[in-house]
Structures are given as structure tokens and as C-alpha cells.
C-alpha positions, -999 to +999 in steps of 0.1 A: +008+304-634+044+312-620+050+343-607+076+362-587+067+399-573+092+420-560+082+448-538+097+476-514+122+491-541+121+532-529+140+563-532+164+561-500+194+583-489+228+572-483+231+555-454+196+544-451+176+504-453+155+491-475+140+455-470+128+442-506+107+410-507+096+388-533+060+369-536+062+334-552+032+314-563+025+288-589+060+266-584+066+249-551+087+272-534+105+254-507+122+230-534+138+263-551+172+281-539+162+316-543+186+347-552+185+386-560+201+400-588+205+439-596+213+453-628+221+488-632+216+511-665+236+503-692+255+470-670+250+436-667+227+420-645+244+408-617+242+382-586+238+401-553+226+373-525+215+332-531+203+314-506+197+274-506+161+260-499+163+252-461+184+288-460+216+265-445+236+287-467+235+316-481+264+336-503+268+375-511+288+395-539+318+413-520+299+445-526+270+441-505+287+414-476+280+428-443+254+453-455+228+432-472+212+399-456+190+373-474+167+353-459+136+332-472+098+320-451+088+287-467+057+291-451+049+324-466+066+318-500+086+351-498+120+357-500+136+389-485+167+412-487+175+435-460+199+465-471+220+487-448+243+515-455+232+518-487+254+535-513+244+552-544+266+527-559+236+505-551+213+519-572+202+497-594+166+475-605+166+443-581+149+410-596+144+378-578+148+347-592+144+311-584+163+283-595+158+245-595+177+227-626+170+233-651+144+260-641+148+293-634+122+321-631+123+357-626+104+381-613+101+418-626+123+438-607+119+467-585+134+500-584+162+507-559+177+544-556+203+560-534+205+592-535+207+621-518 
């Protein structure tokens, strides 16, 4: 059974980090690029970070370049994003997803607030 878990969504101040990972099991991991999305209420869902299966490259929207970092562990079947200088802007449910064509799986999202 495929499944993605996403973890370490919180209730952060502006400014502050979060590091969100996602859990993969049931798909072989390492042969998957791996990206997060966000989607706010009421807007699109929305690329934030991809990053290939040997994490040679990785892209960013312009919003989040220089604050937010992807980064994958084949060995551990995670994938992470690290957040800095988080903006309320930012605020939004964060979903990983994997992608080998044709597949694609999600995961479930957590919860990501800025706020003061």
C-alpha cells in the first residue's frame, strides 16, 4: 500500500523555521522525483520545491527561493523541506507528492501557519 505522510506542519511566527518531512513506503522511492506543493484556502494548489531522484537538481517557486531548501534520504525514504523567514504569506497546507510517469501520489498534507 502507497503512502506519503507529511509531518512537522505547526503554528510558527514570522520569521521563524519549520522543517516538514514526508514518509514514503509502498513505491520504490529512489526511482521517484519528489516535490512539495501548498495550497492555501480558497487558491490553487501550487508547486513550492521538486527535486530529481539522485537530488542533482532541485527547482523552487520565486516565492520561497532562498528561504526554503529541499532535500531527499533515499535510504530513509523521506523527503524534507526546510523553511526560513517564514511569512504569513506562507501559510498554507503543504502536500508531498511523488512523481514517476505516469504516476503520481500524494500524500495528505500538513498544516503550515504564520502568524503572529
Amino acid at each position: 500500500q502507497v503512502q506519503l505522510v507529511e509531518s512537522g506542519g505547526d503554528l510558527v511566527q514570522p520569521g521563524g523555521s519549520l522543517r516538514l518531512s514526508c514518509a514514503a513506503s509502498g513505491f520504490t522511492f529512489s526511482s521517484y522525483a519528489m516535490s512539495w506543493y501548498r495550497q492555501a484556502p480558497g487558491k490553487q494548489r501550487d508547486l513550492v520545491a521538486r527535486i530529481s531522484t539522485t537530488s542533482d537538481t532541485a527547482d523552487y517557486a520565486d516565492s520561497v527561493k532562498g528561504r526554503f531548501t529541499i532535500s531527499r534520504d533515499n535510504a530513509k525514504n523521506t523527503v524534507y523541506l526546510q523553511m526560513n523567514s517564514l511569512k504569513p504569506e506562507d501559510t498554507a497546507k503543504y502536500y508531498c507528492r511523488a512523481d514517476r510517469w505516469p504516476i503520481t501520489y500524494w500524500g495528505q498534507g500538513t498544516q503550515v501557519t504564520v502568524s503572529s
